[in-house]
N, C-alpha and C positions, 0 to 999 in steps of 0.2 A: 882598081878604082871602082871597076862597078861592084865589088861587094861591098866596100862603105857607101856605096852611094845608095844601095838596096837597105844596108842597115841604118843608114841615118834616116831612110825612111820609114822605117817601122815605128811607130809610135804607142804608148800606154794608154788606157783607155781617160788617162785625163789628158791629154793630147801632149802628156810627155815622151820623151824614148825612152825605149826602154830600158834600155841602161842605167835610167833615172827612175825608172820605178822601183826596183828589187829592192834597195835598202830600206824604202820607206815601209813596205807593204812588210817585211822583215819586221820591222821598229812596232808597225801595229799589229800584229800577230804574237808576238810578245807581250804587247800592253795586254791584250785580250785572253792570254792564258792566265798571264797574272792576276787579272781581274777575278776567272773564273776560279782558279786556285783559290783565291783569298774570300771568295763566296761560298765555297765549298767549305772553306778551315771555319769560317765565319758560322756556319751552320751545323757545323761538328760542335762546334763550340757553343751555341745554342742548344741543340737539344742534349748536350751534355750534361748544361747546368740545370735544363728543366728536369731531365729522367733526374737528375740529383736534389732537387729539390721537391719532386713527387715524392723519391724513396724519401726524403727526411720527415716531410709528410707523413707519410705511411708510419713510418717508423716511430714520430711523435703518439700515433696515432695507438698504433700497437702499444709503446710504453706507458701509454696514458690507462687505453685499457685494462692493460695488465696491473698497475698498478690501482685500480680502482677492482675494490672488495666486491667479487662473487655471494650471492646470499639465494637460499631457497627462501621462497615465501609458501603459506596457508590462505586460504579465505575461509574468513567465519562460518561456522556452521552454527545456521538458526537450531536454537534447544527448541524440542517437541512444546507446543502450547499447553501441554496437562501434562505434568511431571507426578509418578508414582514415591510416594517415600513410604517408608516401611519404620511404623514405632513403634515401641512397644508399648502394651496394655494391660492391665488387669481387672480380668472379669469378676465381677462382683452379683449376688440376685437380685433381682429385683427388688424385692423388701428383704431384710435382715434386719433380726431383733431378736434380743433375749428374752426370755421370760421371767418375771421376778413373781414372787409372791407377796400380798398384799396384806397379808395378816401375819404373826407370829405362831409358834407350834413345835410339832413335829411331823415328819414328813412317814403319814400312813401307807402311802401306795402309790408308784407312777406306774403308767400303762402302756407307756409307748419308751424304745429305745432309740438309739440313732439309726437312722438311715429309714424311719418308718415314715411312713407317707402318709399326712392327717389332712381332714377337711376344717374349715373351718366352726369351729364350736364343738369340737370334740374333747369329752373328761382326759386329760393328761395324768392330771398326778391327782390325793388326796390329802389335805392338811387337817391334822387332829390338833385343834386348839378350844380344848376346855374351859380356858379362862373366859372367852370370848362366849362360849355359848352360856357359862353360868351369867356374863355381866348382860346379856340377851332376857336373860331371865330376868334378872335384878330391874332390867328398862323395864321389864313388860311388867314385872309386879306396880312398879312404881306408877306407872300409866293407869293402871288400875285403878291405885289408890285417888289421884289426881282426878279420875272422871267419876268417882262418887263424890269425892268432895266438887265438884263440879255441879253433880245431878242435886244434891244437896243445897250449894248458894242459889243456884235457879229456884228451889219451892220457896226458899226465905225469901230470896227478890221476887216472886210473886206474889206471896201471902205481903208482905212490905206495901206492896203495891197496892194493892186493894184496902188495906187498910189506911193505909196513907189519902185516899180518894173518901171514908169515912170517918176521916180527921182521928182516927184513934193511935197513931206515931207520929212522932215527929221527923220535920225531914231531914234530920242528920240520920235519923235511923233505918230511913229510906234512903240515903245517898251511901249509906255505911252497907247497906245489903247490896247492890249494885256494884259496888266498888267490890266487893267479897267473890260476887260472882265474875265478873268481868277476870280478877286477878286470877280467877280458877280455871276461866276458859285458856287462857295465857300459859299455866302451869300444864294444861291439859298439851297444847300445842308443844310446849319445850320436850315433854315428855315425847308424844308420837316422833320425835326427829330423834330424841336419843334411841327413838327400838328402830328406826329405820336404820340409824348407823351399825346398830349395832349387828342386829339383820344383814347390812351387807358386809362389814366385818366377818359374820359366819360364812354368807355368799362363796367371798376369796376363801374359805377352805378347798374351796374346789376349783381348780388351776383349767383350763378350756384354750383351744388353740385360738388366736384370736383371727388366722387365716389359713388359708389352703399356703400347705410348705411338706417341707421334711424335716424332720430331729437332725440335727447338726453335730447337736452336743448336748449332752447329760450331763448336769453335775451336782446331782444328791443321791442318795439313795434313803430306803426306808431307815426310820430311824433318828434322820440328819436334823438339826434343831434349825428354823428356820427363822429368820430373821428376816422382815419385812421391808420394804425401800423405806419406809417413813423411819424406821429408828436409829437409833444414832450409833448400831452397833452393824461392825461390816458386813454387809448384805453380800447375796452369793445369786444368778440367774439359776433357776433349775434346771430350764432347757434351752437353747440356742436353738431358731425357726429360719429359715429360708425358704423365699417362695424362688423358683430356679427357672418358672415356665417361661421366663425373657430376662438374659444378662444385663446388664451395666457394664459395657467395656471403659475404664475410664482412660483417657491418652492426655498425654502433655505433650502439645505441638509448638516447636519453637517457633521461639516470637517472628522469627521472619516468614514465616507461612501463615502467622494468625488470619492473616486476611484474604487467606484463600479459602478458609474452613467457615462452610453454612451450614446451616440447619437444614434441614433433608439432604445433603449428599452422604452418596452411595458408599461404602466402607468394604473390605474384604477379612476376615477374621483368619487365624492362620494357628494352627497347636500343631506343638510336637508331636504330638499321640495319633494328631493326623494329617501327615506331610503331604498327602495328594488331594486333600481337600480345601476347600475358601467356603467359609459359611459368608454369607450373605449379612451385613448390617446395615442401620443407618444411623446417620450421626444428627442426633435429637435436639441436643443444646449444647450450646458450649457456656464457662465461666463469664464472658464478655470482660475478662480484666487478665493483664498480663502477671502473673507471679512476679513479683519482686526479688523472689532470692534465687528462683530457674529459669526467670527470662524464659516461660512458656505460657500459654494459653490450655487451659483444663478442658477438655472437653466430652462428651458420652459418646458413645455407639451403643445404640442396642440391635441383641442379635437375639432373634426366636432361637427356645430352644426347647419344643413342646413333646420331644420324645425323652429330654435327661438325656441327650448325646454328652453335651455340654457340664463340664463340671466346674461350680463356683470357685474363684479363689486362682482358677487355673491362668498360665500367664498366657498372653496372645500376643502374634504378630498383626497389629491394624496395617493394614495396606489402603493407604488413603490418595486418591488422586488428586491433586492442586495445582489448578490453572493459574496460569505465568499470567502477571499480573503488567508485563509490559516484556519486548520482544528482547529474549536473552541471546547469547550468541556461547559456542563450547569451541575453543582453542586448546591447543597443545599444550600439555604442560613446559614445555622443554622450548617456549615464545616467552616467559615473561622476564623481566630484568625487575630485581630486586634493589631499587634507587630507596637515597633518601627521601625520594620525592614521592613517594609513595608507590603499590607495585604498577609498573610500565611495560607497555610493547614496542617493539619500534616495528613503523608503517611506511612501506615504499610507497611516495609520491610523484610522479614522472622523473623518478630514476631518481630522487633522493630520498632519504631516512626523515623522519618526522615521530621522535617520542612520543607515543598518547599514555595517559593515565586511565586504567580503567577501576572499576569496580567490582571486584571479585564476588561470584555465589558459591556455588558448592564445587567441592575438589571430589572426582570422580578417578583420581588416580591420575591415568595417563590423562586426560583434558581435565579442563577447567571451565565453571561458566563465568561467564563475563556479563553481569548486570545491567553494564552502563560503560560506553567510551569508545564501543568499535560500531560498525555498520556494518551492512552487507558484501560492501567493495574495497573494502579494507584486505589490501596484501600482510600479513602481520610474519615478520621475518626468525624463522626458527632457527635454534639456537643462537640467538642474539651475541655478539661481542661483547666486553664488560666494555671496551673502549668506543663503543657505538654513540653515536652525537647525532642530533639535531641537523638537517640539512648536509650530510654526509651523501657523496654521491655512493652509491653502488649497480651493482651486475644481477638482475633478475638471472637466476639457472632454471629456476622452479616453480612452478602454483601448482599447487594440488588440497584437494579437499582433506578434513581431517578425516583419518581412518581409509583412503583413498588404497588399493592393494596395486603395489606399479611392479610390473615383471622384468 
């Protein structure tokens, strides 16, 4: 009895016995692992689906990249503001001309051959024409004759004269003597012009350099019957003159450069005969009118050449400098895409493609210049896709300059 009496006094701390506490305290000790348990499954299960929905993330993310086109870009490179072109030329002398003879004949004696070096007004050749000195003659007799009959109507029209003031002619006989002399002074005149003709007709028997040159070209000799520019029968030059002491380079620059080419710029001359040298020009005038059938601009260089270095006729390389007349830009050749829409680059823009049209200048082989259509910050994407579109996204791998050496 007193051990139930001791246990019935033991009591739980909510002032049950204890006997009455075990099962409850049991009952929530269980609630509470199950709780815990199902907060724990609860939380596997949360970050299960998140790390599963990160990787799908990721992995959207990946497959998006991967499928989105890798592409190397270029940026423009500014072309030099004076561009060098190289044309060709042909030097010409200064003065060139042939020489003709002025009278008819035969050709008595020429003094000088090719390649001789004459001053100006120097005897070249000699023409024997007979005919001409006889009709010299025939003027000068005639003149003659004309200025006695001349000296002659003067005493009549003065003896007229005075007698006419002592009323012993009448004045038809006095207008008739006046008239006689006036007509004589007339005939006197016609005459002096045919001996001066005729005089310089003899003149031209004798041929004279008309400037400082060299014989070029011969083409008579003694003998050769000569035929003058004036007659209707085919005339022959005797000698060919060139003056050499400053060439005529003449150049055809095409029409897209016309407007870089002035009068007084500096020119470089260039012969085969002499590879390691550049004679010095300047470019004097140009045609100021584009040819019609070479779509070029004509224009001169002249280049001293006061030792005969230089020989006329010879072909030249003009090496002309011509400033860029607005800012060009040199790409790759292996950047353009060949559309119907005339030729195109395509241009990465915060990671998409954007087609531009440009306008092509000169093909330098591996580049190209570009006239018109790109800028300085233009990525222009090499080797372009034929399937490349407008607003296409892509993958920068690359910028690099053109001609850029990467190890």
């Amino acid at each position: 009895m007193a051990d139930n009496e001791v246990s019935a006094q033991i009591k739980g701390p909510d002032s049950r016995p204890l006997h009455e506490v075990g099962p409850v305290a049991d009952s929530h000790r269980r609630w509470l692992i199950a709780v815990i348990i199902a907060a724990i499954v609860a939380g596997v299960l949360i970050w299960g689906i998140r790390s599963r929905l990160k990787d799908e993330a990721k992995l959207r993310a990946v497959v998006a990249q991967t499928a989105m086109p890798s592409v190397s870009v270029v940026l423009p490179k500014r072309a030099a503001p004076a561009q060098e072109i190289i044309l060709p030329g042909n030097a010409q002398p200064f003065i060139s001309s042939p020489i003709y003879a002025r009278t008819d004949g035969y050709l008595k004696k020429w003094y000088f051959d090719i390649g001789a070096h004459v001053k100006k007004g120097q005897l070249l050749a000699l023409i024997q024409a007979p005919e001409v000195d006889q009709q010299l003659a025939q003027a000068r007799s005639t003149l003659a004759t004309a200025q006695a009959n001349l000296a002659l109507s003067e005493i009549t029209r003065t003896r007229y004269e005075g007698l006419f003031k002592k009323h012993a002619v009448s004045q038809q006989d006095r207008d008739n003597a006046i008239g006689t002399n006036n007509a004589n002074k007339a005939i006197v005149d016609a005459d002096k012009a045919n001996v001066q003709r005729f005089a310089a007709m003899v003149s031209f028997e004798k041929v004279y350099a008309p400037f400082d040159g060299v014989i070029t070209a011969r083409n008579t000799d003694i003998g050769d019957l000569i035929n003058s520019g004036s007659s209707t029968a085919p005339k022959t030059d005797l000698f060919h003159m060139a003056q050499a002491d400053t060439l005529r380079v003449y150049v055809n620059v095409p029409e897209e450069f016309s407007l870089g080419v002035k009068s007084g710029d500096k020119a470089d001359i260039v012969l085969a005969e002499f590879p390691e040298r550049k004679f010095p020009g300047t470019l004097v005038r140009t045609a100021d009118a584009i040819n019609a059938t070479t779509r070029t601009l004509l224009v001169e260089v002249d280049v001293g050449n006061p030792s005969g270095t230089l020989l006329s006729g010879a072909y030249a390389e003009v090496h002309l400098k011509i400033p860029a007349q607005a800012p060009t830009y040199l790409i790759p050749s292996n950047t353009l895409l060949f559309r119907t829409q005339n030729l195109q680059v395509g241009v990465v823009q915060d990671g998409k493609v954007m087609l531009k049209t440009i306008t092509p200048g000169h093909d330098f082989g591996n580049e190209i210049e570009a006239v018109a259509g790109l800028n300085d910050h233009d990525q222009v994407i090499v080797n372009p896709s034929d399937s490349l579109v407008s607003g296409q996204a892509v993958q920068v791998e690359d910028a690099t300059l053109p001609g850029d050496n990467t190890q």
